[in-house]
C-alpha positions in Angstrom: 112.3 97.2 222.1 113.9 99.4 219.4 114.4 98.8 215.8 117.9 96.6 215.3 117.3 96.8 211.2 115.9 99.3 209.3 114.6 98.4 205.4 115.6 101.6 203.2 114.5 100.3 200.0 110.9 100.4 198.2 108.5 98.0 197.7 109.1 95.0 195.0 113.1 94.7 195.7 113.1 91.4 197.6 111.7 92.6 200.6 109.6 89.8 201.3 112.0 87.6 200.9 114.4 90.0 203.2 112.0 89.9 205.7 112.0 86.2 206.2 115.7 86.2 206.3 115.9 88.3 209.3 113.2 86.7 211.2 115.5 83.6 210.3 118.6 85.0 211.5 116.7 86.1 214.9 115.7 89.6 214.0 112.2 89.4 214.2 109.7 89.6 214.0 110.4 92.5 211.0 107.6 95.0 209.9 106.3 94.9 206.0 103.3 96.0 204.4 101.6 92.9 205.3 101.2 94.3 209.1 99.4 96.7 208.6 96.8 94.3 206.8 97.0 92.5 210.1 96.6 95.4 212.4 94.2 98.0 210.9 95.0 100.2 214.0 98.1 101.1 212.5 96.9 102.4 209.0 95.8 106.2 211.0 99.1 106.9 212.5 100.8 106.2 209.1 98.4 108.4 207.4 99.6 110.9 210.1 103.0 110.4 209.3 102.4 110.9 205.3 100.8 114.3 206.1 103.7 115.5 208.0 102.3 114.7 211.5 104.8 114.1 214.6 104.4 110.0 215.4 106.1 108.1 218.1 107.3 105.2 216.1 107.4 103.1 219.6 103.3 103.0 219.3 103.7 101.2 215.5 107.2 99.4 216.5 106.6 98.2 219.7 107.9 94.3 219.7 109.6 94.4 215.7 113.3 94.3 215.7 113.5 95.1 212.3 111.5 96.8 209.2 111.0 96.5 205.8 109.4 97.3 202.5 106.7 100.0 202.5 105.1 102.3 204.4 108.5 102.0 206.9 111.3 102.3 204.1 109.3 105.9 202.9 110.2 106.8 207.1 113.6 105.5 207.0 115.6 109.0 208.2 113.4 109.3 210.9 113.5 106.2 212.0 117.4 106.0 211.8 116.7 109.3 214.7 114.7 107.4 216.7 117.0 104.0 216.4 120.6 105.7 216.3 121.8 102.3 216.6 120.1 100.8 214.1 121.9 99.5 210.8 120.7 100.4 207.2 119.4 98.1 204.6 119.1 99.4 200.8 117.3 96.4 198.8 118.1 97.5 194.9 116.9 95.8 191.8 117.1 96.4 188.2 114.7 100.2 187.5 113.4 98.4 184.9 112.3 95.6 186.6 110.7 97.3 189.6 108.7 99.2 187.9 107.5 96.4 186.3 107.1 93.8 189.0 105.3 97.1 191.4 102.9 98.2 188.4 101.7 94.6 187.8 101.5 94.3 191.5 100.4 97.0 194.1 99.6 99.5 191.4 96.9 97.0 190.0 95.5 96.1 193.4 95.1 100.1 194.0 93.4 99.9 190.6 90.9 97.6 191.8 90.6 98.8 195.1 89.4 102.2 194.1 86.2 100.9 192.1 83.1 102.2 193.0 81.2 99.1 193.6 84.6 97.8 195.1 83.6 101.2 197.7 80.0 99.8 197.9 81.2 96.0 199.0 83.0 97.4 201.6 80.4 99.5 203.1 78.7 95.5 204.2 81.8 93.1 203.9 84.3 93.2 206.5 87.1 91.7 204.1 86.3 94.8 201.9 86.4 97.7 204.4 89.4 96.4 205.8 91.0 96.8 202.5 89.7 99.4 201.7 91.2 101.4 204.9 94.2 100.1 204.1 94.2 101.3 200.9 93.4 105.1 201.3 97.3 105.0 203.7 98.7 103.3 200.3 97.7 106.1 198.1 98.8 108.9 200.5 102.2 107.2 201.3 103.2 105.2 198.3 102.1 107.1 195.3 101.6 110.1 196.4 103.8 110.9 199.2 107.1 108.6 197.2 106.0 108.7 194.1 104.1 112.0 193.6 101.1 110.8 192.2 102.8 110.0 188.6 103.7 106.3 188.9 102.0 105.8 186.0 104.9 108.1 184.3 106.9 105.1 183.8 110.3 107.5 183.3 108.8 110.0 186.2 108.8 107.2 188.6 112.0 105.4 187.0 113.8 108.6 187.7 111.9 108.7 191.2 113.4 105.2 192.2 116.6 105.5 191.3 116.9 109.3 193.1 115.3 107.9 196.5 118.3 105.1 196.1 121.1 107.8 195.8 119.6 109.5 199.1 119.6 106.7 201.0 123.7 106.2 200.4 124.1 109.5 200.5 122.1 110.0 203.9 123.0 106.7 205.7 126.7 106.6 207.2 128.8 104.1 204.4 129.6 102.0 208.2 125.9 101.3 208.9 124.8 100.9 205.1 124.5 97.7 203.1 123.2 97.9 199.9 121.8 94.5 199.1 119.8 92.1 196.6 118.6 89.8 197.5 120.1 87.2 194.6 123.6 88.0 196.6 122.2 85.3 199.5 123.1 85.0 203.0 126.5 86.0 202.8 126.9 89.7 202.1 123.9 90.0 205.0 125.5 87.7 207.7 128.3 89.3 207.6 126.7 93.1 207.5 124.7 91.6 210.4 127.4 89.7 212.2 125.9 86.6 212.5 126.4 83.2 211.1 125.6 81.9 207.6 121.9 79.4 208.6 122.1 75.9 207.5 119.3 76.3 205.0 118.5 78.2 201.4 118.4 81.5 201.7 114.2 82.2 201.5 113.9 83.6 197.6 110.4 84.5 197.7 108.1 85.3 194.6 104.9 86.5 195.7 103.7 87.5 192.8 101.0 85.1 193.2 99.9 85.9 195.8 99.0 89.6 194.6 97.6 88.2 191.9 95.2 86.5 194.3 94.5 89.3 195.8 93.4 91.1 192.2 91.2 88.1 192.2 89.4 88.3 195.4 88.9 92.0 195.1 86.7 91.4 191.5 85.0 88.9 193.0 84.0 91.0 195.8 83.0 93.9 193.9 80.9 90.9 191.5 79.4 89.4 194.3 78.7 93.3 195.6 77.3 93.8 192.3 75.2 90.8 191.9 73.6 91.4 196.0 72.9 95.1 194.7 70.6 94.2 191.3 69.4 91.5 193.4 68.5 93.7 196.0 67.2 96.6 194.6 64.9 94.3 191.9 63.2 92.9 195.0 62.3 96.8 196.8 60.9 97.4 192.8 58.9 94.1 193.0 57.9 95.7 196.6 57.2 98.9 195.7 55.3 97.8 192.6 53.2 95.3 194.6 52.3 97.9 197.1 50.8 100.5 194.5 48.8 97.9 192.8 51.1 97.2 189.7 49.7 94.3 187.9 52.7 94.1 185.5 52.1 92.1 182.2 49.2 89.8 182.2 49.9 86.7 183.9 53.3 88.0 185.7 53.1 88.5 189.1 49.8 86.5 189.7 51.5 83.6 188.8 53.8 84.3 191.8 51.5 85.8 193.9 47.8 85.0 193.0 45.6 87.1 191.3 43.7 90.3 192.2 40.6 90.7 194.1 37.9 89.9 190.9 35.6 91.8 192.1 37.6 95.2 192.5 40.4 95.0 189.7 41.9 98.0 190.7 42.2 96.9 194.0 46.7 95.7 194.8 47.6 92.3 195.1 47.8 92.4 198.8 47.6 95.7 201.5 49.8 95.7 204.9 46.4 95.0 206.9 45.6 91.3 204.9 47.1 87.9 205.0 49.3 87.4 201.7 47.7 85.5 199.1 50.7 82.8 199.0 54.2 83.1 201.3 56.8 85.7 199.8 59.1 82.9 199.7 59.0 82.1 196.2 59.5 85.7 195.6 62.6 86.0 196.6 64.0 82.7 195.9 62.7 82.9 192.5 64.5 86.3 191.9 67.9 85.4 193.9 68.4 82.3 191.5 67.9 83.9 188.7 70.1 87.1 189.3 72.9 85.7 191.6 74.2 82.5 190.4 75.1 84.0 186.8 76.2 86.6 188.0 79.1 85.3 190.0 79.5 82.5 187.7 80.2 84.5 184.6 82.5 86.6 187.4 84.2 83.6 188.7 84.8 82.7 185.0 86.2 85.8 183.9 88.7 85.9 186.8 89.4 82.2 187.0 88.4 81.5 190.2 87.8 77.7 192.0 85.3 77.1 193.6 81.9 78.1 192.2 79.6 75.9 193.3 80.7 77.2 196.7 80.7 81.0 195.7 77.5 80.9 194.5 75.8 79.0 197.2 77.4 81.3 200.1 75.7 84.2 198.0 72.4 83.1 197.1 71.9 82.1 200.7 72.8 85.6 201.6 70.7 87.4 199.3 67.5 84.5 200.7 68.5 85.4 203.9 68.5 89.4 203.6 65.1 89.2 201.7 63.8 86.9 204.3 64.8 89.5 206.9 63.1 92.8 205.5 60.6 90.8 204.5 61.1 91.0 200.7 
């Protein structure tokens, strides 16, 4: 199946809200940034394509009729090649605006994405590494392949938008062009399109929310990371320190673990070859509940999340569970 529609214009011009008007007037289903959330497959080939690698689109495109928003709209001269047919969609907004609605956005979800403990949490959450692929084609084909890597230049990447917007109507034949926002409603499109005006609202979609949801879960990923790592690496120092014989301050760990042998003080609170004085149970639950539950409370707080009761239950079980299995 080849590509019937073919979104020209950058992120943050309506092209959500595009995209669910084509699937509505029967052109879908329609590529978008969210895909390639969906199908991590696809996040190599469009790294390929941002470094200047040769890609048969048909291995991306294969069952879309049409395409929209980033990383397709930074493709869309080779993809008119490789869809002659195809007709052109420009979505435009105000410059001012964009840059607004995309730095508040995608720019902050890079932001957050590129934290090293945000790195660490994806290295054991699958959530996390999947974003966190997806991220690395983001960088490489929206700000630096589109927007050279100065987006935070607010007049650089002004001037950027606005000169990718004159190519596109400069580049695209004026017969197979429509240069569109998405306030104008059904008409303008249904008739680019040649189809009828739908009995229902045009779909005006705001999901700036939903980014903003994203922001969230991302710091509370790289919280909960956070909290697992202290929690963690305080139980292999309470190891390590049992092992060699640490006594600690008087009264410390013998009150979790029992005391010394009294008849050989220097001898360690326990050695590999005898039974534990007590279970290392109360070890590590004592440890988790005091490290993880404020942790991700005070996180959950700060980013005004719901539901933290549930949070911080999932997490201390994990961190009891991991201790449990390593013997901590």
């Amino acid at each position: 199946m080849s590509l019937e529609v073919i979104g020209a214009g950058f992120g943050r011009t309506g092209t959500m809200s595009l995209k669910v008007a084509l699937e509505t007037l029967g052109f879908g289903p329609c590529y978008h940034m969210t895909e390639v959330f969906a199908h991590p497959e696809h996040v190599e080939p469009w790294r390929a394509a941002a470094r200047g690698k040769p890609l048969a689109w048909e291995q991306i495109f294969d069952g879309y009729r049409a395409t929209v928003d980033w990383p397709g709209c930074a493709f869309y001269a080779e993809l008119m090649e490789s869809n002659p047919d195809a007709k052109v969609i420009l979505t435009v907004r105000d410059p001012d605006e964009w840059y607004e609605s995309t730095h508040n956005t995608i720019y902050r979800i890079s932001g957050a994405a590129s934290s090293p403990v945000f790195y660490l949490a994806s290295l054991v959450v699958p959530a996390a590494k999947r974003m966190k692929h997806a991220h690395r084609m983001i960088i490489e084909v929206v700000w630096q392949r589109d927007l050279g890597g100065r987006f935070e230049d607010r007049g650089y990447a002004i001037e950027t938008f606005e000169r990718h917007n004159e190519e596109v109507k400069r580049h695209v034949p004026a017969e197979k062009l429509l240069v569109y926002e998405v306030g104008e409603g059904w008409g303008p499109l249904c008739e680019f399109l040649g189809v009828e005006v739908p009995d229902e609202p045009f779909p005006h979609l705001n999901d700036s929310e939903v980014f903003r949801g994203r922001i969230r879960r991302i710091r509370v990923l790289t919280s909960v990371a956070l909290t697992l790592g202290v929690s963690l690496a305080g139980l292999v120092l309470l190891r390590l320190g049992w092992r060699r014989g640490h006594r600690g301050p008087p009264g410390a760990l013998e009150s979790l673990l029992g005391p010394a042998d009294p008849e050989d003080p220097s001898k360690a609170l326990y050695t590999p070859s005898e039974p534990r004085p007590h279970p290392p149970q109360p070890v590590a639950s004592l440890l988790a509940r005091a490290l993880v539950p404020t942790t991700v409370s005070a996180a959950l707080k700060g980013w005004g999340c719901g539901g933290k009761k549930t949070v911080m239950a999932l997490t201390l079980g994990r961190a009891w569970r991991l201790c449990m299995t390593h013997g901590l």
